[in-house]
N, C-alpha and C positions, 0 to 999 in steps of 0.2 A: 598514483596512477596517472590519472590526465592534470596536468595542472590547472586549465582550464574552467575546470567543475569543483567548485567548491564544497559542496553537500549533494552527494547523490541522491538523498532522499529527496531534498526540495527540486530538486529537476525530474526527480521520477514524478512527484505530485503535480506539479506544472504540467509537463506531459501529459498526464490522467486528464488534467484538467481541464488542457486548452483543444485535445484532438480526439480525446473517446466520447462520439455522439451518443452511442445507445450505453446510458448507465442502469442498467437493470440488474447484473450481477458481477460482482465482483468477486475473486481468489485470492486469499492471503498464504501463501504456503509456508511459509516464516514468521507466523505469531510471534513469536519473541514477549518484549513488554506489551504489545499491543497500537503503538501510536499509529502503525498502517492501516493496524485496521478499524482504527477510531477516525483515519482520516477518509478509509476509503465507505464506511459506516455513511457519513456524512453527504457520498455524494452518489452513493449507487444505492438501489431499492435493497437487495439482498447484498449477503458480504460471509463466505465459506470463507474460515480459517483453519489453517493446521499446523503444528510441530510437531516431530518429534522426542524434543526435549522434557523433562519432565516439569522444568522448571518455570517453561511458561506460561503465561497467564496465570 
């Protein structure tokens, strides 16, 4: 895609990290294995998760 960007998740977490003032809730709409929202757990009060897969989490 960009060659630029090496792991898009470590630039999305950077982002969360360095510009979202008010961490009170966060949205996972992509559970998957879970490591977004163990990272996004970590830095907002509340943290809603979802998939539609069956296999997640």
């Amino acid at each position: 895609m960009y060659k630029y960007v090496g792991n898009i998740s470590d630039l999305s977490h950077h982002i969360i990290e360095s510009f979202i003032t008010n961490k009170r809730i966060a949205i996972d709409a992509t559970l998957g294995n879970g490591h977004d929202t163990d990272f996004l757990s970590n830095i907002f009060q509340y943290v809603y998760s979802f998939d539609i897969q069956k296999q997640a989490m």
